[in-house]
VOLUMMAR-555752 format. One record per residue (C-alpha): residue number from 1; residue in three letters; x, y, z. Coordinates in Angstrom, 2 decimals. Each point is the difference from the previous one (the first is absolute). Layout:
{atom NUM, 'ALA', {X, Y, Z}}
...
//
This chain:
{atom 1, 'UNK', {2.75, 6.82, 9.22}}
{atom 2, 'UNK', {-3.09, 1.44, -2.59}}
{atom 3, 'UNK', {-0.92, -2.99, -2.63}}
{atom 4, 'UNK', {1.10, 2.53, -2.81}}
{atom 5, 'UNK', {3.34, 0.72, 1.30}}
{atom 6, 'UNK', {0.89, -4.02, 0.52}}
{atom 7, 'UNK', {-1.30, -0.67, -3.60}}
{atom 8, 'UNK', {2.74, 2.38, -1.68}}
{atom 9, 'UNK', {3.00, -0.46, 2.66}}
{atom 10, 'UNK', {-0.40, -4.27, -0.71}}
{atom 11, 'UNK', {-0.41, 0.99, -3.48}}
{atom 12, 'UNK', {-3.33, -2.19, -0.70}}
{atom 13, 'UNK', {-1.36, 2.86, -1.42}}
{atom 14, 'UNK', {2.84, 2.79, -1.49}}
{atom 15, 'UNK', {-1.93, 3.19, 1.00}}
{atom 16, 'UNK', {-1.85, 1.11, 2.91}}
{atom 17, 'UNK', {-2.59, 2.40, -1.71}}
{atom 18, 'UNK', {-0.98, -3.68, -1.92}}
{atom 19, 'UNK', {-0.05, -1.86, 3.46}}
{atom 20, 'UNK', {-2.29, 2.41, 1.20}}
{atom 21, 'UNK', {-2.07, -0.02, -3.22}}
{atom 22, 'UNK', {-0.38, -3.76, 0.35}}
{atom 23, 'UNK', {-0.70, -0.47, 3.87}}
{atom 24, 'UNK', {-2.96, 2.66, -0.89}}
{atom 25, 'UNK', {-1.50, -2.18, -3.05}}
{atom 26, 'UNK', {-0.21, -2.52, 2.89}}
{atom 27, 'UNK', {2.40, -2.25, -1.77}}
{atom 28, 'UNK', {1.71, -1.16, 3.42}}
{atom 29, 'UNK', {-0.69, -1.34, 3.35}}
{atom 30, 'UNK', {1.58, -0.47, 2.74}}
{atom 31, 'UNK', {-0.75, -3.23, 2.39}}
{atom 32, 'UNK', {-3.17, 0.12, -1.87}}
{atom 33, 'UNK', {-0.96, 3.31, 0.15}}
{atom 34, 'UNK', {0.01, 2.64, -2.27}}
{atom 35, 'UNK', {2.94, 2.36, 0.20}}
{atom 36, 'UNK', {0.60, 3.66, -0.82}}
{atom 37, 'UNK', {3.01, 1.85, -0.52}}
{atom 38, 'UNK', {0.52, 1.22, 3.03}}
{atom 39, 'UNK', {-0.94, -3.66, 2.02}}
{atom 40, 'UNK', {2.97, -0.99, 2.54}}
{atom 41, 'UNK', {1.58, -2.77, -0.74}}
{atom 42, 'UNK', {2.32, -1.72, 2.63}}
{atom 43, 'UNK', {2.08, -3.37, -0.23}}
{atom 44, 'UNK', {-1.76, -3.16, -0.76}}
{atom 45, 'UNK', {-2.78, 1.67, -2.19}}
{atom 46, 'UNK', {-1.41, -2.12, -2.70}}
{atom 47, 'UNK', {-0.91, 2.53, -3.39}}
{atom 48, 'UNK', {-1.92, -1.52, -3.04}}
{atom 49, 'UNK', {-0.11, 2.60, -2.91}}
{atom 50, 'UNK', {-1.90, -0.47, -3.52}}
{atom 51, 'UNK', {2.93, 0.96, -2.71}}
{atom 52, 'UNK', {-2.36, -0.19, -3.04}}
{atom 53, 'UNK', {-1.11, -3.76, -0.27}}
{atom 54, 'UNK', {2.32, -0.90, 2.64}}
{atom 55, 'UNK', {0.02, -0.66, 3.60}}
{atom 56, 'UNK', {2.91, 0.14, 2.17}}
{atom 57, 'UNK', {0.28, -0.81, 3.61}}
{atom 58, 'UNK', {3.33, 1.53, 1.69}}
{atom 59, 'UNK', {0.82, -0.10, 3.66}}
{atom 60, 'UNK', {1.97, 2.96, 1.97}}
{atom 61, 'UNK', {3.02, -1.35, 1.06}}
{atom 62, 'UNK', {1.25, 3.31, 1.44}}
{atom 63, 'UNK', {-0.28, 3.75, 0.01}}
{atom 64, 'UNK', {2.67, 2.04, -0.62}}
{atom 65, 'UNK', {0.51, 3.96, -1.09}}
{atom 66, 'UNK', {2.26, -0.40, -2.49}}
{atom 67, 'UNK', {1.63, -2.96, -2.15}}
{atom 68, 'UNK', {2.17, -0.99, -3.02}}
{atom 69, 'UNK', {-1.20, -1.12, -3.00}}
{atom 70, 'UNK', {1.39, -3.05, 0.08}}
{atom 71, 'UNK', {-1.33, -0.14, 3.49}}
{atom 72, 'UNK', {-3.74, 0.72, -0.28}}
{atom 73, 'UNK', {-1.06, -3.56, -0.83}}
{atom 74, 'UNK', {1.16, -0.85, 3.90}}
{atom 75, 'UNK', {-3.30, 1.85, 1.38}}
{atom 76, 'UNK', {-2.73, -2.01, -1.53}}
{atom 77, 'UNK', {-0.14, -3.96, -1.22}}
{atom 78, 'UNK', {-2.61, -1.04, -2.25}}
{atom 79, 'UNK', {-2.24, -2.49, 1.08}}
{atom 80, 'UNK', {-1.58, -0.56, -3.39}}
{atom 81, 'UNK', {-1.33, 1.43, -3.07}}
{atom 82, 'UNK', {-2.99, -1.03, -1.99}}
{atom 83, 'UNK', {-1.29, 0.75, -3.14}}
{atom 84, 'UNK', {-3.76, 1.34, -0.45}}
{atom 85, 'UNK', {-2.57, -1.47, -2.08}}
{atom 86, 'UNK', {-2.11, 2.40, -1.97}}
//
């Protein structure tokens, strides 16, 4: 599944257009490389992205074409978040 696409179906970020906006800024990796939209992910994949002055690491727990809302949190954990120091 594209990077994009998981962003707005686990509902980390709300719309794709804005996933894609951010992955081209550079603002997210993916097992510590840099990502773009369209970058596969698969099960097991560690992202960090930069939201602003924070960091948050989230790990893809599984990929799936279509969820719930009250679902989506199921596909990702996050392993932690950190703030950034200016």
């Amino acid at each position: 599944m594209r990077l994009d696409k998981f962003l707005k179906i686990s509902r980390i970020i709300k719309r794709r257009t804005l996933a894609k906006e951010v992955a081209e800024q550079g603002r997210i990796t993916v097992n510590g490389s840099p990502a773009k939209a369209s970058t596969t992910l698969s099960e097991g994949d560690e992202l960090v992205i930069r939201f602003g002055q924070k960091l948050v690491t989230v790990k893809v727990n599984s990929l799936r074409e279509n969820v719930r809302k009250d679902e989506a949190d199921t596909l990702f954990t996050i392993v932690k978040e950190e703030k950034l120091e200016q």
